[in-house]
MIPAZA-29610 format. One record per residue (C-alpha): x, y, z. Coordinates in steps of 0.25 Angstrom, whole numbers, plus 2048, in hexadecimal, padded with zeros to 3 digits. Layout:
XYZ
...
***
This chain:
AA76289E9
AA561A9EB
A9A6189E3
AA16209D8
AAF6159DB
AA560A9DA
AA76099CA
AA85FD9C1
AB05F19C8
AB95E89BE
AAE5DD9C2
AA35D59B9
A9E5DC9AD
A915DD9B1
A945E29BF
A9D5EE9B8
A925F19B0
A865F19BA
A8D5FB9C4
A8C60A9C3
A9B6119BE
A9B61B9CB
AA56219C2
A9E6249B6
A926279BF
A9B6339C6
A9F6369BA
A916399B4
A8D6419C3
A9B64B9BF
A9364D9B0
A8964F9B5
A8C65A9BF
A926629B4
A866619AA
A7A6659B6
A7F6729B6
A7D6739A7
A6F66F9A8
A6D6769B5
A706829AC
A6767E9A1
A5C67D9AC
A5F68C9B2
A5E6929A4
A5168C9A2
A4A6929AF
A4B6A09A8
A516AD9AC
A446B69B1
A456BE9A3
A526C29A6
A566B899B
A506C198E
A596CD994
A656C4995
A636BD985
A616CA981
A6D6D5987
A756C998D
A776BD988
A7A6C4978
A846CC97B
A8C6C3986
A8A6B697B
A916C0972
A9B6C597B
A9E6B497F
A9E6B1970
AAA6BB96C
AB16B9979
AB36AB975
AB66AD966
AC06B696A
AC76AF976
AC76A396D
ACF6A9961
AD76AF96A
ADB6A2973
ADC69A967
AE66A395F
AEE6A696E
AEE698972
AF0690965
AFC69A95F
B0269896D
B0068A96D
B0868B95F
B11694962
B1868D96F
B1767F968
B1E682959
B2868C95C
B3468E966
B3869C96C
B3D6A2978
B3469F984
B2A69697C
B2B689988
B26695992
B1A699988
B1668B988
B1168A995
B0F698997
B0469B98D
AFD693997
AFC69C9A2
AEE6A499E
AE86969A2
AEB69C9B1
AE36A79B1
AD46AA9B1
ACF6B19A6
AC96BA9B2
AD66BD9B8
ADA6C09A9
ACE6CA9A8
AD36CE9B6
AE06D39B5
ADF6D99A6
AD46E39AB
ADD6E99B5
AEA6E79AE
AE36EE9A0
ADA6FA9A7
ADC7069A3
AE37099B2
AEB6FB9B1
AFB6F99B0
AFA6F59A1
AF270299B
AF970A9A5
B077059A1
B02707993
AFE716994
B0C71999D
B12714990
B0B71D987
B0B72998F
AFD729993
AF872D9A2
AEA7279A3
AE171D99E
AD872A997
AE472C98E
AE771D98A
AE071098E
AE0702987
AD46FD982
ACD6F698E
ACD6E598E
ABE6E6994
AB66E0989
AB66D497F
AC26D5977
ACA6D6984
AC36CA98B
AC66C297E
AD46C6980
AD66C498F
AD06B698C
AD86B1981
AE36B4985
AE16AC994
ADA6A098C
AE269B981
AE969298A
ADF688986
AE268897A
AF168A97B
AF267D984
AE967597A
AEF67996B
AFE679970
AFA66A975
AF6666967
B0366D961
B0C66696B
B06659968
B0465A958
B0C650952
B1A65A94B
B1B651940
B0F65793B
B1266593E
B1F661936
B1965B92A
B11669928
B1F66F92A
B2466691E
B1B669915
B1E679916
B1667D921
B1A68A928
B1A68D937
B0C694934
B0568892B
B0967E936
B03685940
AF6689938
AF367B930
AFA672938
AFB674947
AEE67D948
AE4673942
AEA66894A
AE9671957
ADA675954
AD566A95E
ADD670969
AD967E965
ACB67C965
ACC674974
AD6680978
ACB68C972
AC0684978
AC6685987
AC8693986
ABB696980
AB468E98C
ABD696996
AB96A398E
AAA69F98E
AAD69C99E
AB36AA9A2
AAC6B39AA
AB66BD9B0
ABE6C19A6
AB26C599D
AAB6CB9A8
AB76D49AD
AB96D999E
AAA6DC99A
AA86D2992
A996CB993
A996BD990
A916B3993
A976AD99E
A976BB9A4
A886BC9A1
A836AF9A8
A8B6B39B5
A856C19B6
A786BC9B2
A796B49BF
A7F6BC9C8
A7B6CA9C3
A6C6C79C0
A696BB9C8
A636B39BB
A686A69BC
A5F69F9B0
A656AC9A7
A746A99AC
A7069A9A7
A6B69D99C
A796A5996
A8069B99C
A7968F992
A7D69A986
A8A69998C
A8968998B
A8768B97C
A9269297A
A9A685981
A9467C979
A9868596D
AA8686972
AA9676974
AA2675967
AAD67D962
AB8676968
AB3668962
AB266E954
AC0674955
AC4665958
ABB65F94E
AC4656947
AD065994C
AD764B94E
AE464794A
AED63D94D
AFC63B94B
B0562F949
B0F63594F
B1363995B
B1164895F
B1D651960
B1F65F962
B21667956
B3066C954
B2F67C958
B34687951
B3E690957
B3E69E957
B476A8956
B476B7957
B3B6C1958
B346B4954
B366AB961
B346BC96A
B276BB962
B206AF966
B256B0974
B1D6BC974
B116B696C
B126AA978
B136B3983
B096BD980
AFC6B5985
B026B1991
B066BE994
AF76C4993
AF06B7999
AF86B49A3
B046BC9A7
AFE6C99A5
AF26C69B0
AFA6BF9B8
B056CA9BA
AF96D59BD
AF46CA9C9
B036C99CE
B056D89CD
AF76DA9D4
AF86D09DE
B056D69E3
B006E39E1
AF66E09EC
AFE6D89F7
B0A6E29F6
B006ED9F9
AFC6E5A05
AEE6E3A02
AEF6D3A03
AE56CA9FE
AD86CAA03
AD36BFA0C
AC66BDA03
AD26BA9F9
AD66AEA01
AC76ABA05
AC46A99F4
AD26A39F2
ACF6989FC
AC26969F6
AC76969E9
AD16889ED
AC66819F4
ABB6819E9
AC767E9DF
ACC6749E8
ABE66D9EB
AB966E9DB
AC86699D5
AC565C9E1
AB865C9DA
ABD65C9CE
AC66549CC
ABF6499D2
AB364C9C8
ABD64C9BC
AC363D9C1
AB56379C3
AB263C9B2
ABE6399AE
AC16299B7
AB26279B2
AB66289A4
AC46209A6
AB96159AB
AB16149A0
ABE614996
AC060799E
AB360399A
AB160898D
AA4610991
AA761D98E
A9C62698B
A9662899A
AA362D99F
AA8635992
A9A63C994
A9C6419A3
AAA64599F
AA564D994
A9A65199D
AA46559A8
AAC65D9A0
AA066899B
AA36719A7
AAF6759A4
AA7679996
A9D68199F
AA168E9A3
AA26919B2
A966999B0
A8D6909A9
A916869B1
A8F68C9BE
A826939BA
A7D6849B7
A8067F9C5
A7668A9CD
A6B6819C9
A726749CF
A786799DB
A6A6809DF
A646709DD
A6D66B9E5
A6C6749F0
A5D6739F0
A5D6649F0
A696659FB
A6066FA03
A53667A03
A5C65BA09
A61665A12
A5166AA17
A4E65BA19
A5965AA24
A55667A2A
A6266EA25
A6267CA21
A6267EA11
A6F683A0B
A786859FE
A806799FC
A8667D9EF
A816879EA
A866939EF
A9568A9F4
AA26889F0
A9E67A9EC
A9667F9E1
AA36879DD
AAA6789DD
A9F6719D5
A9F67C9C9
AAD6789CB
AAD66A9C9
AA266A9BD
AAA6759B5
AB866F9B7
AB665F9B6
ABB65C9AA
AC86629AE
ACB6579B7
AC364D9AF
ACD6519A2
ADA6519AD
AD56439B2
AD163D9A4
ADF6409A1
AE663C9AC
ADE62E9AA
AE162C99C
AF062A99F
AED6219A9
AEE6139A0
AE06099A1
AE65FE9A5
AEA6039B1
ADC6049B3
ADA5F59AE
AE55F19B9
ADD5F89C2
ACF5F29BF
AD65E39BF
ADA5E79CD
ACD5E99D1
ACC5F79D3
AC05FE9D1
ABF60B9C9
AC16169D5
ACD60C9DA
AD260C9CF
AD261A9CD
AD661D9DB
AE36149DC
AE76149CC
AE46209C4
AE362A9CF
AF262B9D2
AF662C9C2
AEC6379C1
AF06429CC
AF764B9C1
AEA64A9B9
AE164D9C4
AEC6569CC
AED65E9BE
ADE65E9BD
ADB6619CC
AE366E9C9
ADE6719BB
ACE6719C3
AD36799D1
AD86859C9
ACC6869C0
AC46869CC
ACD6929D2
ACC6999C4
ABC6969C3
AB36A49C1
AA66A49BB
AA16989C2
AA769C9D0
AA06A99CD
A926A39CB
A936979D6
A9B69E9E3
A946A09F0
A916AC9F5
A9D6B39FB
AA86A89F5
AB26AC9EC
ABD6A69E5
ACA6AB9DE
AC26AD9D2
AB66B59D6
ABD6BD9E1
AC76C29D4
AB86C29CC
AB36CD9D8
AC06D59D9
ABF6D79C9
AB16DB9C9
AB36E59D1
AC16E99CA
AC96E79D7
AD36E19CC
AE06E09D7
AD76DA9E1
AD56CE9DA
AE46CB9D6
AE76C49E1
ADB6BA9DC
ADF6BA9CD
AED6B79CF
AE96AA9DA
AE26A79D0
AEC6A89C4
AF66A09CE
AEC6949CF
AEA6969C1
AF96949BB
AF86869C2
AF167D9B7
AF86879AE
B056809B2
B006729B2
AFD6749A4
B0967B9A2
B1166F9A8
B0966699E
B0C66A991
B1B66D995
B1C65F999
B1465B98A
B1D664982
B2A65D987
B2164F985
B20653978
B2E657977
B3464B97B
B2C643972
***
């Protein structure tokens, strides 16, 4: 740490420019770290699969790249069409209970699309509440007489998923439609525009932007999913690289789906760019909510309906069936299992030690770039934050099938060391919880680089210029100026990375040592071997750390919206 605090000093010019930026120099190391797995992967998918890859091209690779490809068009239709009329809904009309919508359409945000999966195959079999409930009403006794059509397979998957992920997009398009100036909403309005025309060529072009980031995340986090695809049938490719792994032992086959699966990411951000490709605009005038429209009637029922029915199958659906499970279970005296308590405890200290590491990786991208603002030299640290923030792009999967190759180095190079001082060889990281942590830190970065960068761009320069005439060198000034101011940045961040980390399952699945489960797996075995009320207990742990962030974000746009209203 010292050598990283010794950055440039407000001394000659010449002596600033001869001395290494320790910042920028860590900064560069945290890059770094996230693109060696990518090239580690590249390297493993090169070694070859011992004719086991032919097989997989042919019977594998086909049909789970068709399966990923419609599984993403339709999540994304279905999360943009959820999301944005939601969006639209909440911000330009007023009925009964539209202020609770507003924050409650978060709420799917708090549950894992596994524990979605989860709880739907129980509540939907054919022996479950809803089907049983639904024969009673028809006069039907078994399931032979009358079942509903079963949610395993595709169209159900796309379902589950879209109705859990159109937060993002949700939280991004009502952002654009609360900040769009309503003097232009008004002008369309003057001109005759109806309710419909403002909404379909006024609002909605201006929103694309926000759409396209919104579908974007979602699309990731569907590319990402492992749990809720596997429990419903459906063969995708993240699916495929973890039981080509696990299953057949053929690490260089598991790479080489998981560098199709890389495609497929550059494909989605390319998306996400053209759906923002000349999309600015810019106002004179200073933004203002849009005047709502009141409802009356069967109207103002209807919407309230309409708003409520996606938080009612993503969130509070699931989460009743956990509450009812979980009560269920202790009422009936049979506790919670000590190996519970084992993987919830496990569960907090990875989280706890990769949020730390987190968050301080985030602060060294993001106070490396503040740095070279200050000294106009950009493009270094605009590079490793850019750099930094791929792994969050990376599915768990990918990314954990591309760090094997580097903990195994590391390991060997720590074991030779080890030889030459007469100690016994052993795993340092892989096969440890550290590994867990460092998957971690590389995946989630650049959500406390983007909470830090925030938090430092209200934070005025000259306080940093007042600093530097002090004397104060770039880690004093950090530590005794613009640490204090960004607590709720980092606090907000810090909480953001720690319940990822809790929700984490692909790459916990792939990196774990032996005999080490957290939450998330130990919810991932019971469903695997359909012990569906075993792992309530998990889920709904799960679900409660979950609704956490979903609060601080519900808090945020609450506090916007009457920003907005004052103004």
């Amino acid at each position: 740490m010292n050598a990283i605090a010794t950055a440039i000093v407000p001394a000659p010019a010449g002596a600033a420019r001869s001395r290494p930026d320790g910042w920028l120099l860590a900064a560069l190391l945290v890059a770094a770290l996230v693109v060696l797995p990518l090239l580690a992967l590249a390297w493993t998918a090169a070694q070859g699969s011992d004719g086991l890859w032919s097989h997989i091209a042919a019977n594998v690779l086909p049909r789970a790249a068709w399966n990923t490809a419609l599984l993403l068009l339709g999540v994304g239709a279905l999360v943009v069409s959820i999301g944005t009329g939601a969006a639209w809904l909440v911000t330009a009309y007023e009925f009964p209970g539209r202020a609770t919508m507003a924050w409650a359409l978060l709420l799917p945000l708090a549950v894992p699309t596994y524990i979605v999966a989860y709880a739907y195959l129980d509540l939907l079999h054919p022996l479950g509440p809803v089907q049983g409930a639904v024969r009673a009403l028809l006069g039907y006794d078994s399931p032979r007489d009358f079942r509903l059509p079963d949610i395993r397979g595709l169209a159900g998957c796309i379902v589950l998923l879209g109705f859990v992920l159109y937060p993002y997009v949700y939280m991004t398009t009502r952002a654009m439609f609360m900040t769009q100036a309503a003097s232009l909403l008004e002008a369309a309005r003057t001109l005759g525009a109806g309710r419909a025309a403002l909404f379909f060529r006024v609002a909605l072009p201006l929103a694309r932007p926000a759409i396209a980031v919104g579908a974007a995340l979602a699309l990731l986090e569907t590319l990402n999913d492992i749990g809720a695809s596997e429990f419903l049938g459906v063969q995708t490719l993240t699916v495929s690289v973890y039981t080509t792994w696990i299953t057949r032992s053929d690490l260089p086959g598991a790479a080489q789906i998981a560098l199709a699966m890389l495609l497929l990411v550059v494909g989605l951000i390319a998306l996400e760019r053209h759906g923002r490709k000349r999309q600015r605009y810019a106002s004179t005038l200073r933004p203002r909510p849009m005047q709502r429209q009141r409802l009356r009637g069967a109207a103002a029922w209807l919407a309230l309906g309409l708003a409520a029915l996606p938080v009612l199958v993503g969130f509070v659906a699931p989460s009743a069936y956990l509450v009812a499970e979980t009560w269920q279970r202790l009422g009936q005296g049979a506790g919670v299992a000590p190996a519970l308590w084992t993987s919830a405890w496990n569960t907090l200290r990875v989280a706890a030690l990769a949020t730390v590491a987190t968050v301080l990786a985030g602060l060294v991208l993001a106070w490396a770039l503040r740095l070279a603002q200050a000294r106009r030299r950009t493009r270094l640290a605009a590079t490793a934050l850019r750099l930094g923030s791929l792994g969050y792009a990376v599915p768990g999967t990918v990314l954990a099938i591309g760090l094997l190759a580097p903990l195994a180095w590391f390991d060997n190079g720590a074991n030779l060391v080890l030889g030459s001082l007469g100690l016994e060889p052993r795993m340092l990281l892989m096969g440890s919880s550290w590994a867990l942590v460092l998957a971690y830190v590389l995946r989630f970065a650049i959500i406390a680089a983007g909470g830090t960068e925030a938090g430092l761009a209200r934070i005025p320069p000259s306080l940093d210029q007042a600093a530097r005439g002090l004397g104060d060198s770039p880690g004093t000034m950090l530590w005794r100026v613009h640490l204090p101011l960004l607590r709720p940045a980092l606090a907000a961040a810090a909480l953001l990375v720690f319940v990822d980390a809790m929700k984490e399952l692909p790459a916990t699945l792939l990196l774990r040592p032996l005999n080490f489960e957290t939450l998330a797996t130990w919810l991932y075995a019971d469903a695997a071997r359909g012990a569906y009320e075993d792992g309530a207990v998990a889920a709904l742990l799960i679900v409660l750390a979950g609704l956490l962030p979903v609060i601080l974000l519900a808090r945020t746009g609450l506090a916007w919206g009457r920003e907005g209203a004052g103004r």
